[in-house]
C-alpha positions, 0 to 999 in steps of 0.5 A, a space after each residue: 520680556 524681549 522684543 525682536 524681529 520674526 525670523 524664518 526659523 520662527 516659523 513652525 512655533 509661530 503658525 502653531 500659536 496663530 492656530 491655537 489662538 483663532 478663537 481669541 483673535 476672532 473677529 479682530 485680527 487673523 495671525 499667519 497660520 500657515 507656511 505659505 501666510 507665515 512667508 508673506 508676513 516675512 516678506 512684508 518685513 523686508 519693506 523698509 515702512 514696515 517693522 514688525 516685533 515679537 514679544 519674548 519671554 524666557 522661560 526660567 526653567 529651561 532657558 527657552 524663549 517663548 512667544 507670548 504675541 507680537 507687534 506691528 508697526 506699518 506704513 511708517 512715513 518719515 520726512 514731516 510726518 514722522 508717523 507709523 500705525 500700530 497694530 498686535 495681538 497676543 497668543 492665547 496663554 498668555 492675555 491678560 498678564 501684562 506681557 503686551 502692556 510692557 511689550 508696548 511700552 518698550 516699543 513705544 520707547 523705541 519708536 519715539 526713540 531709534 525710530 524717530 518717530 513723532 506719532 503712533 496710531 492704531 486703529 481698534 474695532 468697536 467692541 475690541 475692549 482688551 485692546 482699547 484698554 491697552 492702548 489707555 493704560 499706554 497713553 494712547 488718546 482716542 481721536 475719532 471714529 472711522 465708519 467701514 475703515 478695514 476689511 476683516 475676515 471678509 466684513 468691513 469693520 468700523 474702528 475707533 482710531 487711538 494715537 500716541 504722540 511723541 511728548 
């Protein structure tokens, strides 16, 4: 299991997942499906407080990569705070196997690590039990509850708000 950046080349195997995987990301999250959703997230990449991951696995027998999900770390700050949000999702196929448990693992190593930085943080909609249960066996702790904290699919969604502080 790798992790690197989206590259536009990614695009058609990318927009393909997102839309083989609606049903399992309904109500949580919503990956770019098309094109024109796969470019703004390309170019929301090009922002230096945004780095985003896709989480590779080879494909023994033909030698090809695949993509099993990806991650985001967004609203990076530096300086005294040190701190970023995280935010994921996996590609139907591939929940429940453990790929996005060491994918995070490894990228919390880099983000303590090259990144520099001190506190990761996500935020989890009441109800999300994979993705808490993620976060648990990462190390995360839960630090509260944010009544109508972000907009999903058209509804404002409460979310428990889970972070990782780098020890």
């Amino acid at each position: 299991m790798t992790l690197r950046a989206p590259l536009p080349s990614d695009e058609a195997i990318f927009t393909t997942l997102a839309q083989r995987s609606r049903r399992l990301h309904a109500p949580w999250t919503s990956a770019p499906s098309t094109p024109e959703a796969f470019a703004a997230y390309l170019e929301q990449m090009e922002s230096p407080a945004n780095r985003y991951f896709l989480v590779c696995l080879k494909d023994s027998a033909h030698g090809d990569e695949q993509i099993a999900g990806a991650f985001h770390i967004s609203q990076i700050a530096m300086g005294n705070f040190c701190s970023a949000y995280l935010g994921y999702y996996v590609f139907a196929g591939y929940e429940r196997r453990g790929v996005m448990r060491a994918g995070l693992q490894q990228l919390i190593r880099h983000a303590f690590g090259a990144m520099k930085l001190h506190r990761l943080e996500a935020n989890i909609q009441v109800g999300n039990t994979a993705s808490i249960a993620l976060v648990k066996a990462c190390g995360f702790n839960q630090e509260g509850f944010s009544p109508r904290y972000l907009k999903i699919n058209g509804r404002w969604r409460d979310h428990e708000r889970w972070a990782l502080v780098a020890q």
